[in-house]
MARBA-3410 file (N, C-alpha, C, O; in Angstrom, 1 decimal):
117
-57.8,-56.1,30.3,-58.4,-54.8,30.5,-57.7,-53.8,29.7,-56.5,-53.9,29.5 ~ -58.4,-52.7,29.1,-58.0,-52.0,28.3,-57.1,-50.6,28.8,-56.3,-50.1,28.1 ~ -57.3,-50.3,30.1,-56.6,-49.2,31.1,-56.0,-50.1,32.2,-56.3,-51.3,32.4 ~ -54.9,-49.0,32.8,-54.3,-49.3,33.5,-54.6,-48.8,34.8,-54.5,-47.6,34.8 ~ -54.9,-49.4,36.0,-54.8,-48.8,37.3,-55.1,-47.0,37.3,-56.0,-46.3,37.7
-53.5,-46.9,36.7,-53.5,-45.6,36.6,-54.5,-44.5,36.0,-55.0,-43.5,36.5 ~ -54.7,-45.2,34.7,-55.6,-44.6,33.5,-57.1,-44.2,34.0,-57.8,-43.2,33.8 ~ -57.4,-45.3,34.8,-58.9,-45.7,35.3,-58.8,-44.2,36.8,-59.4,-43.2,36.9 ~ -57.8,-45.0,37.4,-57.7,-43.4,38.7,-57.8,-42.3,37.9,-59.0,-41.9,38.0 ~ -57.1,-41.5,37.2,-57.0,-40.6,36.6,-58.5,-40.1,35.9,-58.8,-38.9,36.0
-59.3,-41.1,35.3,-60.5,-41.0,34.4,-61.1,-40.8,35.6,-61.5,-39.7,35.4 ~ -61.5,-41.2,36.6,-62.0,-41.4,37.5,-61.5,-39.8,38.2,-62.6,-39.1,38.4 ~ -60.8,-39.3,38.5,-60.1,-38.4,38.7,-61.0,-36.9,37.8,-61.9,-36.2,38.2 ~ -60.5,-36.9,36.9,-61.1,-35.7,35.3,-62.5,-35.9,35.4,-63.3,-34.9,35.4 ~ -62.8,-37.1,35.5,-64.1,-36.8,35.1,-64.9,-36.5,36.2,-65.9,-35.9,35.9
-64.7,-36.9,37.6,-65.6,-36.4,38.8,-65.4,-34.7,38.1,-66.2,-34.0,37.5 ~ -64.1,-34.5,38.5,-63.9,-33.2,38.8,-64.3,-32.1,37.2,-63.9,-31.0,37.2 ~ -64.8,-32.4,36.5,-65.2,-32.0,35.3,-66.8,-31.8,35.3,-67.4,-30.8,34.8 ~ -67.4,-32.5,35.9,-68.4,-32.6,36.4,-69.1,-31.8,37.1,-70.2,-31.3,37.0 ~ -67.9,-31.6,38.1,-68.3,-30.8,39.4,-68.4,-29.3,38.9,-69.2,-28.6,39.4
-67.4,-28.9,37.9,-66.6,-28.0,37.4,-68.1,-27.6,37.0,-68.9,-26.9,37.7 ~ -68.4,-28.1,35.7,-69.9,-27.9,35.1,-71.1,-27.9,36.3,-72.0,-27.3,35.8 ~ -71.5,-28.2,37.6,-72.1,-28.0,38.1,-72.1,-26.3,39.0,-72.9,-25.4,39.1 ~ -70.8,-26.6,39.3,-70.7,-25.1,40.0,-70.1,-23.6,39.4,-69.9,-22.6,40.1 ~ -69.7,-23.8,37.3,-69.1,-22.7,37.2,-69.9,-22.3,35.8,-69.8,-22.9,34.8
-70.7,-21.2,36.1,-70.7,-20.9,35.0,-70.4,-20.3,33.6,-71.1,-20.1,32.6 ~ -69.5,-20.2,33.9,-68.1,-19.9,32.7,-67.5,-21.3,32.1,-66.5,-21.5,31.4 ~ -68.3,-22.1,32.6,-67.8,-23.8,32.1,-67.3,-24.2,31.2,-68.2,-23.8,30.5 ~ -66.5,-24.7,30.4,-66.1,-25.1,29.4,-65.8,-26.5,28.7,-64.6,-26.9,28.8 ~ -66.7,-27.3,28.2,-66.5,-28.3,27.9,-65.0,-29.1,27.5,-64.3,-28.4,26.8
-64.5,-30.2,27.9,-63.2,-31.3,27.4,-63.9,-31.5,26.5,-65.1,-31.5,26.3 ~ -62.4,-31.7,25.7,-62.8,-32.8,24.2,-62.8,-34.1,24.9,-62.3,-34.3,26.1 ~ -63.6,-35.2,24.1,-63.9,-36.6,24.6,-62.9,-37.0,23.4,-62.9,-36.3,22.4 ~ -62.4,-37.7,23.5,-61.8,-38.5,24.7,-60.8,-38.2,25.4,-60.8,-38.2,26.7 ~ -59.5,-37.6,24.1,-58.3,-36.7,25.4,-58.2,-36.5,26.3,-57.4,-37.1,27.0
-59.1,-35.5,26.6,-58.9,-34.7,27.6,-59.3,-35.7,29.2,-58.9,-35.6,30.3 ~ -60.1,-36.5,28.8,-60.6,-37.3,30.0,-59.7,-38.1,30.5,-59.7,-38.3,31.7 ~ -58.8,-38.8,29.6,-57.7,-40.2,30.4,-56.4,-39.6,30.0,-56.3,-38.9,28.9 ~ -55.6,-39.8,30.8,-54.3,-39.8,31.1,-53.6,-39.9,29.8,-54.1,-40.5,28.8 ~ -52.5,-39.5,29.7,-51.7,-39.8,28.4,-51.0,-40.9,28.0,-50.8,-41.3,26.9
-50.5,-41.6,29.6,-49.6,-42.2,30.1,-50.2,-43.6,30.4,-51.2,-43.3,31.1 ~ -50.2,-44.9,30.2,-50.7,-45.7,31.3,-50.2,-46.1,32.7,-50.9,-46.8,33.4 ~ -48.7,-45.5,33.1,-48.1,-45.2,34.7,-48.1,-43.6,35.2,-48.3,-42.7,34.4 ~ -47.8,-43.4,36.3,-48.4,-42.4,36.6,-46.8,-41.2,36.6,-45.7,-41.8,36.8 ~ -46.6,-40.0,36.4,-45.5,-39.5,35.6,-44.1,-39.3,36.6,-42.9,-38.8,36.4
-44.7,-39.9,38.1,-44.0,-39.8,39.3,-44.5,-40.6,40.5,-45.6,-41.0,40.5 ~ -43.6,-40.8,41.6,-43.9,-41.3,42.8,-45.5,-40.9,43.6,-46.4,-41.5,44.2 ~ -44.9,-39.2,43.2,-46.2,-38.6,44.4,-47.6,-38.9,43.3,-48.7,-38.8,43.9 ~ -47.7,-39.1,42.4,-49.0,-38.4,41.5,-50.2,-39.6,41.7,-51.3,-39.4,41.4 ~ -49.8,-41.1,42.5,-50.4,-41.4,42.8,-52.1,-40.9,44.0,-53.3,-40.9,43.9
-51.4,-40.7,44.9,-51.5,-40.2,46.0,-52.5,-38.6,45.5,-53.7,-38.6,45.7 ~ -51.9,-37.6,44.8,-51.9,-36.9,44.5,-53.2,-37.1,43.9,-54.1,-36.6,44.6 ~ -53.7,-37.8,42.6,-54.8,-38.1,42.6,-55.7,-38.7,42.9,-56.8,-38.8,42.3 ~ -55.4,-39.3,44.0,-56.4,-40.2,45.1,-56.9,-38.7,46.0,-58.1,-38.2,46.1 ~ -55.7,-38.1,46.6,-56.1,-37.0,47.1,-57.0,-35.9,46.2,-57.8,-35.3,46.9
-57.0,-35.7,45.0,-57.7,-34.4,44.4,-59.7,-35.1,44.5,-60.8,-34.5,44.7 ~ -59.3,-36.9,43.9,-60.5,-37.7,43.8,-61.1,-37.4,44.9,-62.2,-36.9,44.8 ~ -60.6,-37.6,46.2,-61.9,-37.7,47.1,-62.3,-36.0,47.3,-63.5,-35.7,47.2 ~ -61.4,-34.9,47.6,-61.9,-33.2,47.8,-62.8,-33.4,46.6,-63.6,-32.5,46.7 ~ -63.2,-34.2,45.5,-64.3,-33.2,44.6,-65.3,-33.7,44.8,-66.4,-33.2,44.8
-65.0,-35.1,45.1,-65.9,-36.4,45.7,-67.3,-35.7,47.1,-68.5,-35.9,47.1 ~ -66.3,-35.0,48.1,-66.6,-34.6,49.4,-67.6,-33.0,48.5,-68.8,-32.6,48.8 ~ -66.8,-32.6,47.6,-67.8,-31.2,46.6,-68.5,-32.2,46.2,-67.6,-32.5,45.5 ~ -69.5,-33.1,46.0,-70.5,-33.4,44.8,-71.2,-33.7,46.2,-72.4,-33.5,46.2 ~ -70.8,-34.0,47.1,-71.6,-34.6,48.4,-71.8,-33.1,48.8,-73.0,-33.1,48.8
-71.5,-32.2,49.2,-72.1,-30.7,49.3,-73.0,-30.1,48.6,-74.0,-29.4,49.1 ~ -72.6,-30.4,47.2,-73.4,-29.8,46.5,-75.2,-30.9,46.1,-76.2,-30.4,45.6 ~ -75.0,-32.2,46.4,-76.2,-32.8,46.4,-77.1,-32.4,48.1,-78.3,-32.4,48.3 ~ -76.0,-32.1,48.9,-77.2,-31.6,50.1,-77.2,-30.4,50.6,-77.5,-30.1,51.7 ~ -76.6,-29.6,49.6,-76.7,-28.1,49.7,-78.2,-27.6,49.7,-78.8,-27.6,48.6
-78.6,-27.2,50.8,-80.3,-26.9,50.9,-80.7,-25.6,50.5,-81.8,-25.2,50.8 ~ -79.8,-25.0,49.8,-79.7,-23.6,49.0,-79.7,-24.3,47.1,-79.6,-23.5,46.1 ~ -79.9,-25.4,47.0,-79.7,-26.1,45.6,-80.8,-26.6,45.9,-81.1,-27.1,47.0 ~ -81.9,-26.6,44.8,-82.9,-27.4,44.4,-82.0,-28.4,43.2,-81.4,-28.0,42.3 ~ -82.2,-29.4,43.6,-81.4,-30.9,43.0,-82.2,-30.8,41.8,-81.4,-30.8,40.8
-83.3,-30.8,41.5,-84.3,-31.2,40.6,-84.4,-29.9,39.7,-85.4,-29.8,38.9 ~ -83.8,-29.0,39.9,-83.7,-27.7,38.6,-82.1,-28.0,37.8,-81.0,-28.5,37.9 ~ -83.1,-27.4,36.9,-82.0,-27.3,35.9,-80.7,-26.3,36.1,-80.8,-25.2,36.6 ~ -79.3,-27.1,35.6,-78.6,-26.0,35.8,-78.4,-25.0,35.2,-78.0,-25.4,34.1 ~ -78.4,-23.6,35.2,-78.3,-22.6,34.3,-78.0,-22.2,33.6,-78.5,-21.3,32.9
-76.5,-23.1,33.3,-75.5,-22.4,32.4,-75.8,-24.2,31.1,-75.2,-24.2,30.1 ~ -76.4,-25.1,31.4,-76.8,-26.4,31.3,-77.4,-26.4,29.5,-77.4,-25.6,28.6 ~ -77.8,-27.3,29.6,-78.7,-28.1,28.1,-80.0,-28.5,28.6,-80.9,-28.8,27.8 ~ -80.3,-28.4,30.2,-81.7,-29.2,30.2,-80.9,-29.9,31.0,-81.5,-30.9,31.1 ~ -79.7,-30.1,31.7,-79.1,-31.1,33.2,-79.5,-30.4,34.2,-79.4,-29.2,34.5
-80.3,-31.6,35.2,-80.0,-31.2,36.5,-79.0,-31.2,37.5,-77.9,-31.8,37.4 ~ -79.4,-30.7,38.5,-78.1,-31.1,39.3,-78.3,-32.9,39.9,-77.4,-33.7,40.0 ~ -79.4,-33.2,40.1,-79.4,-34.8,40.3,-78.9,-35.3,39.1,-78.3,-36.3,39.5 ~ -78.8,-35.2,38.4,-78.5,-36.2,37.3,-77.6,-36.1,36.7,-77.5,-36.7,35.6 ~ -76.0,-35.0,37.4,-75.5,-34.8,37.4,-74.7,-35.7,38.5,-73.9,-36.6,38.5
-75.3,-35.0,39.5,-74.7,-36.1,41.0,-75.0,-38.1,40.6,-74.4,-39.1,41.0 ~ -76.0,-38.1,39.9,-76.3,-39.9,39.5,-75.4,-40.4,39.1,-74.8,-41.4,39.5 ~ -74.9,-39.0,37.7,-73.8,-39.4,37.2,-72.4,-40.0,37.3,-71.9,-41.0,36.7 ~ -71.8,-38.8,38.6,-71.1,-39.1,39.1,-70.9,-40.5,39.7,-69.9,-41.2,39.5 ~ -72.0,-40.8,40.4,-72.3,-41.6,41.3,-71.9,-43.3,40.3,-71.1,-44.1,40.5
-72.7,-43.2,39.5,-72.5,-44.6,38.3,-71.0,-44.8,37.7,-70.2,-45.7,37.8 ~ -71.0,-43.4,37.1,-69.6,-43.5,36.5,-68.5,-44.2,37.4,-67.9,-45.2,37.0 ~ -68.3,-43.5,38.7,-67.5,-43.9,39.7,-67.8,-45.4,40.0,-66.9,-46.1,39.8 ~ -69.3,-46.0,40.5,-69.1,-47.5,40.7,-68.5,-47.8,39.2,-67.4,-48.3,39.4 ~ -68.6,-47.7,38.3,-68.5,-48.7,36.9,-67.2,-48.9,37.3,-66.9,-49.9,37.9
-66.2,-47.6,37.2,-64.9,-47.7,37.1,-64.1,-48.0,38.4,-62.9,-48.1,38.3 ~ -64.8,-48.3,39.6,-64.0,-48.2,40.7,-64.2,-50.1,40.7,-63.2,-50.8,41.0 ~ -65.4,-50.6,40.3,-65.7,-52.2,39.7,-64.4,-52.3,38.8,-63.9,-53.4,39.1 ~ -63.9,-51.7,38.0,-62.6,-52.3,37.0,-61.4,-52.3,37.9,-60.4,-52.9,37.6 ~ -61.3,-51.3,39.3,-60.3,-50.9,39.7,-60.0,-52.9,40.7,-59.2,-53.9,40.6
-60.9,-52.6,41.2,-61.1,-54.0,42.0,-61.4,-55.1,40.9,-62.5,-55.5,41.4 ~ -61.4,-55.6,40.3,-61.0,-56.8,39.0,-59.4,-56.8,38.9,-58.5,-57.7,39.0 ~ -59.2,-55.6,38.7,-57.5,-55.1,38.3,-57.0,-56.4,39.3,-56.6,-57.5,39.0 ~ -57.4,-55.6,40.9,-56.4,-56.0,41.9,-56.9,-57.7,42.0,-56.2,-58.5,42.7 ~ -58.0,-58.2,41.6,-58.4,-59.4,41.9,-57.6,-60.5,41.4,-57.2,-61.6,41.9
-57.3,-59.7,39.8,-57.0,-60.7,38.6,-55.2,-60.6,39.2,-54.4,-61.3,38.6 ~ -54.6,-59.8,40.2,-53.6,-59.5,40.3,-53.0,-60.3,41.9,-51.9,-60.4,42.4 ~ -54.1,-60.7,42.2,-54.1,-61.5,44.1,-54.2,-60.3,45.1,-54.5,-60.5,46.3 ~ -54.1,-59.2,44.6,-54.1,-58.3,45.6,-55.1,-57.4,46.0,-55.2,-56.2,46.0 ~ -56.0,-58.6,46.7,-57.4,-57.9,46.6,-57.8,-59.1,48.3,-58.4,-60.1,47.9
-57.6,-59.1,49.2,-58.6,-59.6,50.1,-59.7,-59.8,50.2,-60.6,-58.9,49.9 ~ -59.9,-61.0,50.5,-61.5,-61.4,50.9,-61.9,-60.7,52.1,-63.1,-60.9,52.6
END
């Protein structure tokens, strides 16, 4: 595999929350691809930072699930500050990206024994 645990959390990490960023601000500002999306590091730069971004992943996680059933948001309009994105297909996004990479997270731990049946 080309990332590490870490790399993939992290990616998984930036890019929810980049996402979300562009959904709800419109003063938005696009990341450079690729940098800015994965980690620098393939371990993580401390004890807590695991945790740390498990914790930031699910709060933006819990924001994209607000903001897909926020009944003040028409899902199917475009967003304002946008190219022609909606907010669904913004939320899909999320949604794919996260299985692809959370599918590498669980291979990681398979190929590694540390994965229960």
């Amino acid at each position: 595999m080309p990332h590490s645990p870490w790399e993939i959390l992290e990616h998984l990490r930036i890019a929810q929350e980049d996402i979300l960023d562009f959904c709800r601000n419109p003063h938005y500002e696009e990341r450079k691809w690729p940098d800015e999306y994965w980690p620098a590091a393939p371990e993580p730069p401390d004890a807590a930072a695991w945790d740390a971004s498990v914790a930031a992943f699910r709060r933006d996680r819990v924001g994209m699930g607000r903001l897909a059933t926020d009944p003040k948001i028409d899902v199917t309009a475009k967003i304002p500050h946008g190219t022609g994105q909606t907010y669904l297909r913004e939320v899909l996004l999320v949604l794919d990206h996260n299985a692809y990479h959370v599918g590498e997270l669980v291979a990681v731990r398979r190929a590694l024994g540390a994965w229960a049946h």
